[in-house]
GUKOLVO-530371 format. One line per field, with one value per residue: residue number from 0; residue in one letter; x, y, z of N, C-alpha, C, O in turn. Coordinates in steps of 0.1 Angstrom, whole numbers, plus 5000, padded with zeros to 4 digits. Layout:
<recs>
k	[NUM/...]
r	[a/...]
n.X	[X/...]
n.Y	[Y/...]
n.Z	[Z/...]
ca.X	[X/...]
ca.Y	[Y/...]
ca.Z	[Z/...]
c.X	[X/...]
c.Y	[Y/...]
c.Z	[Z/...]
o.X	[X/...]
o.Y	[Y/...]
o.Z	[Z/...]
</recs>
This chain:
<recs>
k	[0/1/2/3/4/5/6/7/8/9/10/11/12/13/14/15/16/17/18/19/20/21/22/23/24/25/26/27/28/29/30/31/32/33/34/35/36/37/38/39/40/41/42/43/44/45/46/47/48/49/50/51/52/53/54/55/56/57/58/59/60/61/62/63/64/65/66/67/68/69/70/71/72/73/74/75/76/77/78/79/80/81/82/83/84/85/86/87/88/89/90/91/92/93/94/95/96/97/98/99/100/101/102/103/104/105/106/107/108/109/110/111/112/113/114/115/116/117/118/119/120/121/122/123/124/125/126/127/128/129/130/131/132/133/134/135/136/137/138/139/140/141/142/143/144/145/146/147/148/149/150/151/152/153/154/155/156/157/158/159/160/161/162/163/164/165/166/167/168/169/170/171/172/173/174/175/176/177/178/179/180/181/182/183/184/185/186/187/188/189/190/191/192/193/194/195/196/197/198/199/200/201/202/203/204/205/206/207/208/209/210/211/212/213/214/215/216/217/218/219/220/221/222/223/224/225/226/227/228/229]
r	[x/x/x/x/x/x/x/x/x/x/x/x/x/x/x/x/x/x/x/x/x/x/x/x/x/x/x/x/x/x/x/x/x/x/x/x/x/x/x/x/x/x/x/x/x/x/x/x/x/x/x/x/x/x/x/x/x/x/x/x/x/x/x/x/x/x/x/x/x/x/x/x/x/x/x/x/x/x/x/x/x/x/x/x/x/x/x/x/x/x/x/x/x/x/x/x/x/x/x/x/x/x/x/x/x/x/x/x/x/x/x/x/x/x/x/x/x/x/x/x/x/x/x/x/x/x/x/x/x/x/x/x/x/x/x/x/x/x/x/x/x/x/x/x/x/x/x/x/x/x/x/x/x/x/x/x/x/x/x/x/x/x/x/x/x/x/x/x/x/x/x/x/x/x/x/x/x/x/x/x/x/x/x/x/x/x/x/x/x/x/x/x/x/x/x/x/x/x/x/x/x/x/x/x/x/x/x/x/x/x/x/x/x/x/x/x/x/x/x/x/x/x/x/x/x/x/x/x/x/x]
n.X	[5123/5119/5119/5105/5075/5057/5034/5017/4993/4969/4938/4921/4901/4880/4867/4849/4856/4828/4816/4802/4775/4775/4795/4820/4837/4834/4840/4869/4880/4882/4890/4921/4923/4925/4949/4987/5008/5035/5036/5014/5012/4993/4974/4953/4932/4901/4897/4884/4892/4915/4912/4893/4902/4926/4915/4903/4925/4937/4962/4979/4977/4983/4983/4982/4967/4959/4951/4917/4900/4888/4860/4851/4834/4812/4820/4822/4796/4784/4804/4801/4772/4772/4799/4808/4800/4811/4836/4870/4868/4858/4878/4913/4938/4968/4978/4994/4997/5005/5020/5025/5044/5055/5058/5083/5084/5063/5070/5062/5063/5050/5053/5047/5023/5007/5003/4981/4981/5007/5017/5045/5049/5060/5069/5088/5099/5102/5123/5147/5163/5158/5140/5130/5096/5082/5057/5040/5024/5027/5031/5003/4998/5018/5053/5080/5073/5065/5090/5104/5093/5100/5125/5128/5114/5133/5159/5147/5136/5165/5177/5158/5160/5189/5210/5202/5175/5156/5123/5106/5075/5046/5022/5040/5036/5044/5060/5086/5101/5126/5144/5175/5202/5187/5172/5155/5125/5107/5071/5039/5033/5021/5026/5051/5081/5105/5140/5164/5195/5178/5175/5161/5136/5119/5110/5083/5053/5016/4984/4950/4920/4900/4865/4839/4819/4807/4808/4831/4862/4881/4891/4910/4932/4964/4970/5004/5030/5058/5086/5116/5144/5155]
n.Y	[4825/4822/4828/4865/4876/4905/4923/4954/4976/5000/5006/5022/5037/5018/5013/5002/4992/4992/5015/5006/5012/5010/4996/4979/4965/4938/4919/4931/4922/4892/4891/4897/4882/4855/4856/4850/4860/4879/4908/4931/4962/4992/5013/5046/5031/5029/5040/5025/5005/4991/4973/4952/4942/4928/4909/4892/4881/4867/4880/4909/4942/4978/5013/5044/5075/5098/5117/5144/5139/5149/5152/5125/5106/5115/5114/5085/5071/5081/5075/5050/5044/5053/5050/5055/5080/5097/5090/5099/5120/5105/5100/5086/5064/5049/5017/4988/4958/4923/4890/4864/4867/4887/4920/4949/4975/5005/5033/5062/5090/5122/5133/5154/5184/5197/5202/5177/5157/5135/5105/5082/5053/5026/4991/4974/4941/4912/4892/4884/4898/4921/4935/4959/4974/4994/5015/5038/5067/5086/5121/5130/5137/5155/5146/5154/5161/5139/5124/5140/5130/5108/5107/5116/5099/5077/5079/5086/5059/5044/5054/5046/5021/5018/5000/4976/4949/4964/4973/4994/5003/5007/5032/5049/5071/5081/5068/5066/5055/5063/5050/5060/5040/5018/4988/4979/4966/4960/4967/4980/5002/5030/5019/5003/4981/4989/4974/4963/4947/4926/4899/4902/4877/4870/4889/4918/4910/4916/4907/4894/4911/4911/4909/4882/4880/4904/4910/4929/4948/4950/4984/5010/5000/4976/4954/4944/4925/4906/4886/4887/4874/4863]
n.Z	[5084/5048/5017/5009/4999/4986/4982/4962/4969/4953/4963/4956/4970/4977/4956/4926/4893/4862/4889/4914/4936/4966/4995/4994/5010/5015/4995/4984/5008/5004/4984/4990/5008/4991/4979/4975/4998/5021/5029/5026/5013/5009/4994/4992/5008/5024/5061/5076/5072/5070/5100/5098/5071/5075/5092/5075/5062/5079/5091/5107/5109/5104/5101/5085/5080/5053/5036/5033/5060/5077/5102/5104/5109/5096/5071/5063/5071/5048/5029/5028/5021/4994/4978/4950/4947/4964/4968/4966/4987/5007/5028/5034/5036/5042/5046/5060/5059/5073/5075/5095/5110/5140/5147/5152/5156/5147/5120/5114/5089/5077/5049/5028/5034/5012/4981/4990/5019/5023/5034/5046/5060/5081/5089/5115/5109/5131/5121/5124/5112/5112/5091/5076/5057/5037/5030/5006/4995/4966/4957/4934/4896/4893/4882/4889/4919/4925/4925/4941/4968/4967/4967/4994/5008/5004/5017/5043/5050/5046/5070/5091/5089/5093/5082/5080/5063/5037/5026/4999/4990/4967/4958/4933/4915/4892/4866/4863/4884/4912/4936/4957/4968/4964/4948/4918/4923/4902/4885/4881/4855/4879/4895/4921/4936/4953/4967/4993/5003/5000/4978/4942/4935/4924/4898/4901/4892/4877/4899/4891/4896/4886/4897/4897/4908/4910/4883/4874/4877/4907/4920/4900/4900/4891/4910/4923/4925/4942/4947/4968/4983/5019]
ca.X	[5115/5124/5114/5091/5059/5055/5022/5012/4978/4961/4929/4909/4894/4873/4859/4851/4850/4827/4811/4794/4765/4775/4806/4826/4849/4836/4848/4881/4888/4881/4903/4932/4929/4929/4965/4999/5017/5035/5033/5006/5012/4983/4974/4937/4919/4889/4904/4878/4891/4926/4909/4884/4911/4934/4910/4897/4932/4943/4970/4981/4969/4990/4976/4984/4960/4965/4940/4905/4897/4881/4847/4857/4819/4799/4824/4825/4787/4782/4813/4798/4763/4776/4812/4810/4794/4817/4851/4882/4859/4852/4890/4917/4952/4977/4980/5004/4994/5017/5011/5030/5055/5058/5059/5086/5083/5062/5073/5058/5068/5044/5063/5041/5010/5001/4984/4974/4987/5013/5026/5056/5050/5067/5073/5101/5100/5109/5123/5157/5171/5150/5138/5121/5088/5076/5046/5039/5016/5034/5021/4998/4997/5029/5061/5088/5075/5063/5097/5108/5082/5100/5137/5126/5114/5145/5165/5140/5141/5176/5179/5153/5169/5204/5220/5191/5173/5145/5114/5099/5066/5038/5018/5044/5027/5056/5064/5098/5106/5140/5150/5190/5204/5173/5168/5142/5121/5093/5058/5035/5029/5025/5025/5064/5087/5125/5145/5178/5195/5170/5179/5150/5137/5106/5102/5071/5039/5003/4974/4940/4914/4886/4857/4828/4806/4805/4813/4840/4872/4882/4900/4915/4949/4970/4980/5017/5034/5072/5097/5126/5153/5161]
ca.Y	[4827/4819/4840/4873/4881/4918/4927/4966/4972/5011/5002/5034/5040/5010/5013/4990/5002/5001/5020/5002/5023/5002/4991/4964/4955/4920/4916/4934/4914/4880/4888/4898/4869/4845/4857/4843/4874/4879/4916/4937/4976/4993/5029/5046/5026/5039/5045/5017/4993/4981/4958/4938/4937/4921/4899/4881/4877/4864/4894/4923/4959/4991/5025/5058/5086/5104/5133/5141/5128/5154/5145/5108/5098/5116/5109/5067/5068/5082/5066/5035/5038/5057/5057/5060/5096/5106/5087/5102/5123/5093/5100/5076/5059/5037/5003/4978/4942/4917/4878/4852/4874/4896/4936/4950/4987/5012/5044/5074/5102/5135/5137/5169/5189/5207/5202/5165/5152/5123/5099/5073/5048/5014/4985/4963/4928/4905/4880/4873/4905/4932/4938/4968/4976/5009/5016/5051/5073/5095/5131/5132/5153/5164/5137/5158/5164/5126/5120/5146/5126/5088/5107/5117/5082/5066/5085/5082/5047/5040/5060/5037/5006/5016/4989/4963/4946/4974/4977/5001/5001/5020/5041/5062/5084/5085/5060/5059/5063/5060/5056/5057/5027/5007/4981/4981/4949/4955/4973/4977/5016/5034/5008/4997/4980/4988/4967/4969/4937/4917/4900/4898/4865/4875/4907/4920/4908/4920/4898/4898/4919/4907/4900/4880/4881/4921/4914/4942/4949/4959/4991/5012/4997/4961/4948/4939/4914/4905/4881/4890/4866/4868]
ca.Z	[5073/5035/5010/5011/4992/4992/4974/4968/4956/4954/4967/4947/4976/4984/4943/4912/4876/4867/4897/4923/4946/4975/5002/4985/5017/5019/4978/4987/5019/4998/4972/4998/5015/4983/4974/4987/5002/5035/5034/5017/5009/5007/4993/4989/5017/5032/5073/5088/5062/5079/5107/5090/5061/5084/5101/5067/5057/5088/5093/5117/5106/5107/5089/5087/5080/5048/5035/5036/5069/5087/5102/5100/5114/5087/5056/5063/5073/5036/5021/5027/5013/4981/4975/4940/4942/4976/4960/4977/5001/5019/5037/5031/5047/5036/5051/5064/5067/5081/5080/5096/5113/5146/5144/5161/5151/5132/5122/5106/5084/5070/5032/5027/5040/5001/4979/4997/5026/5020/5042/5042/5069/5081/5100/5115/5109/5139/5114/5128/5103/5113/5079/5071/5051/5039/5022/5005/4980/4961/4950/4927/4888/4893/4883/4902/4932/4934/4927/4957/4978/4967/4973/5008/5013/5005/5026/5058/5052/5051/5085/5098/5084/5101/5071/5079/5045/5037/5012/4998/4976/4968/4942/4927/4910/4884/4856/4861/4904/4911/4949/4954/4973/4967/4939/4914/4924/4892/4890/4870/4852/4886/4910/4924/4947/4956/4979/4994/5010/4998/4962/4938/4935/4910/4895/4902/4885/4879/4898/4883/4905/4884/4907/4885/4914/4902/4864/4873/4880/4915/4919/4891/4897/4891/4923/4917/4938/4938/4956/4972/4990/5025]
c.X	[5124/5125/5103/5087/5059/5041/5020/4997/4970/4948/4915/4893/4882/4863/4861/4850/4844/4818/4803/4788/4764/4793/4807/4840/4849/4843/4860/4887/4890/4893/4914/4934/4930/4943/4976/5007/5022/5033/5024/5009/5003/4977/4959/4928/4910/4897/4895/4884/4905/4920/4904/4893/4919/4928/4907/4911/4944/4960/4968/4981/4975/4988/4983/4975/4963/4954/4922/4900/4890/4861/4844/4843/4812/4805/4825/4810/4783/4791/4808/4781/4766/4791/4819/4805/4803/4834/4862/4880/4850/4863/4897/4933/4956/4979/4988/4997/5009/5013/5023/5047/5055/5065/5071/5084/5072/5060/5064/5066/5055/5055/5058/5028/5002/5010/4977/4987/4993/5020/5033/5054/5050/5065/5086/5096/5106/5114/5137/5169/5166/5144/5124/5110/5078/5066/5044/5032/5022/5025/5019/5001/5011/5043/5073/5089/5071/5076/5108/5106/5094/5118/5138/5125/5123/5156/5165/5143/5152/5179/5173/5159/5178/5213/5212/5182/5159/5139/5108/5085/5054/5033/5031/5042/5039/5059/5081/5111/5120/5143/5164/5192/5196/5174/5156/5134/5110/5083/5050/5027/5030/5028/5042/5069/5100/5125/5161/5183/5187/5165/5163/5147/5129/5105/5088/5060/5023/4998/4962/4930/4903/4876/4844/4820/4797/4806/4818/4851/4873/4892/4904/4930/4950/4971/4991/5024/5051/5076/5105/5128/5161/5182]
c.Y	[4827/4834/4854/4876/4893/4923/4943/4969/4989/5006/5010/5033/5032/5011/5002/4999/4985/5002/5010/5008/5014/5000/4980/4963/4944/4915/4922/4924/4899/4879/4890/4889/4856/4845/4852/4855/4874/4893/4924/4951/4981/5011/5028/5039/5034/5038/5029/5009/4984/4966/4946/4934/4923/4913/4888/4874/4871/4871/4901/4936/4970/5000/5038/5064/5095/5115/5131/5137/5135/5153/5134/5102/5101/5109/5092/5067/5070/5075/5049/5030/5041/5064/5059/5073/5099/5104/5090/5111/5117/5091/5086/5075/5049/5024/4990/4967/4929/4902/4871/4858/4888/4908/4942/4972/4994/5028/5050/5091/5108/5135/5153/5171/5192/5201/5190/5162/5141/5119/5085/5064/5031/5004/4979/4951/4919/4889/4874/4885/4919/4942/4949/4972/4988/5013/5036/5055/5083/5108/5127/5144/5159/5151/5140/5160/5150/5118/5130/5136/5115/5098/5109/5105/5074/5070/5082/5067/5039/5041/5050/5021/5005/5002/4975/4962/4959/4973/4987/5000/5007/5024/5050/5076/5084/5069/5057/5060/5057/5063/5052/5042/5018/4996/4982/4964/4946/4964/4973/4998/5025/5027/4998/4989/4978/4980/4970/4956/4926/4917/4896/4887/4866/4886/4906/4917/4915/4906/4905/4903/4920/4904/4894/4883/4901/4921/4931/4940/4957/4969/4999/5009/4985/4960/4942/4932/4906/4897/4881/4875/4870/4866]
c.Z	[5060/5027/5012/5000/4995/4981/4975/4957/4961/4955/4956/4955/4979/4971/4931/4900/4867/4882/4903/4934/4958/4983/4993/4994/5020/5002/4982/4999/5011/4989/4978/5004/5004/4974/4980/4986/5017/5041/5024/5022/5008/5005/4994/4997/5025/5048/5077/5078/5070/5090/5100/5079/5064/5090/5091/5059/5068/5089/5105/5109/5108/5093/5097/5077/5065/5046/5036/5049/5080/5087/5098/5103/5098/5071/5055/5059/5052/5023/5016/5021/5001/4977/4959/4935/4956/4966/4970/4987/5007/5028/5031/5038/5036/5048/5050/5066/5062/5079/5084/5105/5129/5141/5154/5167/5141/5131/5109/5104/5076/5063/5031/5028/5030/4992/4984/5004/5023/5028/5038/5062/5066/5091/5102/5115/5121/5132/5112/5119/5104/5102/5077/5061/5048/5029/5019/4989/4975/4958/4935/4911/4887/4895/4890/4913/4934/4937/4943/4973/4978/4972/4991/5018/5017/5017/5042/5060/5054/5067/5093/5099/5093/5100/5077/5065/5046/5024/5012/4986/4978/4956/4943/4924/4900/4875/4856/4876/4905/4924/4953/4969/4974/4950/4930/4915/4908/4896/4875/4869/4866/4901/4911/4934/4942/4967/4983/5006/5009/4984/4957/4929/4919/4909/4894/4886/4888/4884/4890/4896/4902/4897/4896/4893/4909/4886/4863/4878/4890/4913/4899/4884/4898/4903/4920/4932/4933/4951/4956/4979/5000/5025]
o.X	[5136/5128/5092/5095/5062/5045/5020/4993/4965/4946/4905/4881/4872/4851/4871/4846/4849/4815/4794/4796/4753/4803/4799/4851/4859/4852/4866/4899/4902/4902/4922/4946/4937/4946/4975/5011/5014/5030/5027/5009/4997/4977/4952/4917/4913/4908/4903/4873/4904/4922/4909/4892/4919/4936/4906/4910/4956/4969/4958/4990/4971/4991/4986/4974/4974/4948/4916/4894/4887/4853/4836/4841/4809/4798/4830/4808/4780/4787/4809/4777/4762/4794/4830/4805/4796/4840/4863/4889/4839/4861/4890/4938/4951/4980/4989/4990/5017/5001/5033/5058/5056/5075/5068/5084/5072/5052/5060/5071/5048/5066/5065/5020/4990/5021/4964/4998/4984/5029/5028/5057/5045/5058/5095/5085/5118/5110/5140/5181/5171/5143/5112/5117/5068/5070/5046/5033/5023/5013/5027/5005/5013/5045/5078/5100/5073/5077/5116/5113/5097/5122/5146/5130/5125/5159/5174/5150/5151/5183/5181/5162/5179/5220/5219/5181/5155/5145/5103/5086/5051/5037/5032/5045/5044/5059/5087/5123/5124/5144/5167/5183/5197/5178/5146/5138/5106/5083/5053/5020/5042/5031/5044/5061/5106/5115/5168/5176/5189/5158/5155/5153/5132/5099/5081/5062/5019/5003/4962/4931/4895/4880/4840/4812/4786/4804/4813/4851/4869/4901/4901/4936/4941/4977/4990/5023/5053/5071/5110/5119/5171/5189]
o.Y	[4830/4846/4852/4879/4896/4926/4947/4967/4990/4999/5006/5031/5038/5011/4996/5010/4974/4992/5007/5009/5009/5002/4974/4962/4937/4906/4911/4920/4895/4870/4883/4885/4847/4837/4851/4860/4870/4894/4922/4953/4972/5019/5018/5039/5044/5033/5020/5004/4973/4954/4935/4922/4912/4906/4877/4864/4870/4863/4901/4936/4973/4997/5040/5059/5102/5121/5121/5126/5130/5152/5131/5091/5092/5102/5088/5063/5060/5070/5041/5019/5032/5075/5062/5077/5109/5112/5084/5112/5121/5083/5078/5084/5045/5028/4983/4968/4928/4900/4872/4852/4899/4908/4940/4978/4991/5035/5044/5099/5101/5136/5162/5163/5190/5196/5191/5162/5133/5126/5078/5069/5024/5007/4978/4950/4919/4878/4865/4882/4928/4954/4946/4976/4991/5013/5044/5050/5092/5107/5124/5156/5168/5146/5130/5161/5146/5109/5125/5135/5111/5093/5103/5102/5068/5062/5078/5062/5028/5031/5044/5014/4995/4996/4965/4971/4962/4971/4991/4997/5012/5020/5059/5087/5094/5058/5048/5064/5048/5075/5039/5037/5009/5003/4985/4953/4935/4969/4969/5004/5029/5030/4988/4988/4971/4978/4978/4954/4917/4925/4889/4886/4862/4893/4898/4920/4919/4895/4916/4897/4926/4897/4902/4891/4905/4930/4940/4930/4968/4967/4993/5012/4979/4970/4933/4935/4901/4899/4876/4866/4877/4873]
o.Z	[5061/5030/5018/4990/5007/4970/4986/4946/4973/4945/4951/4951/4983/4974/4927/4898/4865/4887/4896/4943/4961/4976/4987/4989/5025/5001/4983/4998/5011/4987/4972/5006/5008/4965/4992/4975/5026/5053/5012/5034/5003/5014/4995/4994/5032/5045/5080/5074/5075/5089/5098/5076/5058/5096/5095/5052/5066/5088/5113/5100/5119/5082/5108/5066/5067/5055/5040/5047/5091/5078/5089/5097/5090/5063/5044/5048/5044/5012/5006/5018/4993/4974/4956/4923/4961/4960/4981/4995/5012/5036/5025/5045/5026/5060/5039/5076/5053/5082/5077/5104/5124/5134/5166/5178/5129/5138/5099/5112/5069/5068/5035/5023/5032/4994/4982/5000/5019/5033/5030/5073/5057/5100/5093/5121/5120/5136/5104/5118/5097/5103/5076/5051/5054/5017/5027/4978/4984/4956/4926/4912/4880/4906/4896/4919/4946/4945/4951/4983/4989/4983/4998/5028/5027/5026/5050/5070/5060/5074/5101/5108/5100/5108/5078/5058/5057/5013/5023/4974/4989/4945/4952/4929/4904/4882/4850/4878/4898/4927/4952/4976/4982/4941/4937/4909/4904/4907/4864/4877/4866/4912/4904/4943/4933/4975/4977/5016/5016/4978/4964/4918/4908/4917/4888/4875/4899/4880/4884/4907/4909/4906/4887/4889/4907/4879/4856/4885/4889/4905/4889/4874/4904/4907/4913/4944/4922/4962/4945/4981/4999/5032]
</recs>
């Protein structure tokens, strides 16, 4: 493999602004798959959204679980006819997708239980370097503890790495994240990617998330997308 694409995109919970009184994962899968990326990041997704994500973008699928999520039947069944009046009690996960590349690994870390559950979860790359990929939502409201949350990360990640290339990226939650041995690849306001072993080719850019068929903008956030050099 050449170069990597690493895209991270806060989903905002499977929402448009403004507001749409309906599911909009066939407009989110559409626009995921009309991007060039080899790995997508993914915060705020509804829990059932990983497969079908992964199937329209011809990809492999790995989530972890973050808050809200209890009574996963009744909060989807309602998420999905009105998730602009449920919002982030419709449950939600972060999401790995993968294209064009065997998985060899994927680990999970709990960052912290209170005041929301946050998790830091990865894969291995079978790409000849074992290159690492770690996706993560920072705490919310509060810019030191999300910076606790991204020091924790780095750390975990390194460990996992064990001096193999590693990314990290993610909502922040912080305007100015700072993880030690890692590189700043680019982001946009809270939305990042660090790297480490793998030089940056393109500092991260915003795509556009317009959809016309909605005359709206998906999500509340840029999707930002950067290339590294293996």
């Amino acid at each position: 493999m050449g170069g990597l694409r690493v895209l991270s995109w806060n989903l905002f919970h499977g929402r448009a602004l403004p507001d749409e009184p309906r599911e909009l994962l066939d407009e989110f899968a559409a626009m995921l798959a009309g991007w060039s990326w080899d790995v997508a990041l993914l915060q705020e997704c509804p829990p059932w959204w990983p497969a079908p994500l992964a199937g329209a973008c011809d990809a492999r699928a790995f989530a972890a679980l973050t808050s809200r999520n209890q009574l996963p039947a009744v909060r989807r069944a309602l998420a999905r006819r009105r998730p602009d009046v449920l919002r982030s009690s419709g449950g939600g996960c972060n999401a790995i997708l993968v294209r064009g590349c065997a998985v060899t690994a994927h680990a999970r870390l709990r960052l912290r239980a209170w005041p929301e559950r946050r998790v830091l979860h990865a894969v291995r790359l079978d790409d000849g370097h074992g290159t690492w990929l770690a996706n993560l939502h920072a705490s919310a409201h509060d810019e030191r503890r999300a910076q606790r949350d991204l020091d924790r990360a780095a750390t975990t990640v390194l460990r996992w790495a064990a001096g193999a290339p590693a990314v990290v990226g993610g909502d922040m939650n912080t305007r100015t994240p700072a993880l030690a041995g890692f590189e700043h690849a680019g982001g946009h306001v809270l939305d990042h990617v660090f790297a480490r072993g793998l030089p940056v080719v393109e500092t991260a850019r915003t795509l556009s998330r317009r959809c016309d068929a909605l005359d709206a903008n998906l999500s509340d956030h840029r999707p930002v997308i950067a290339r590294l050099r293996r």
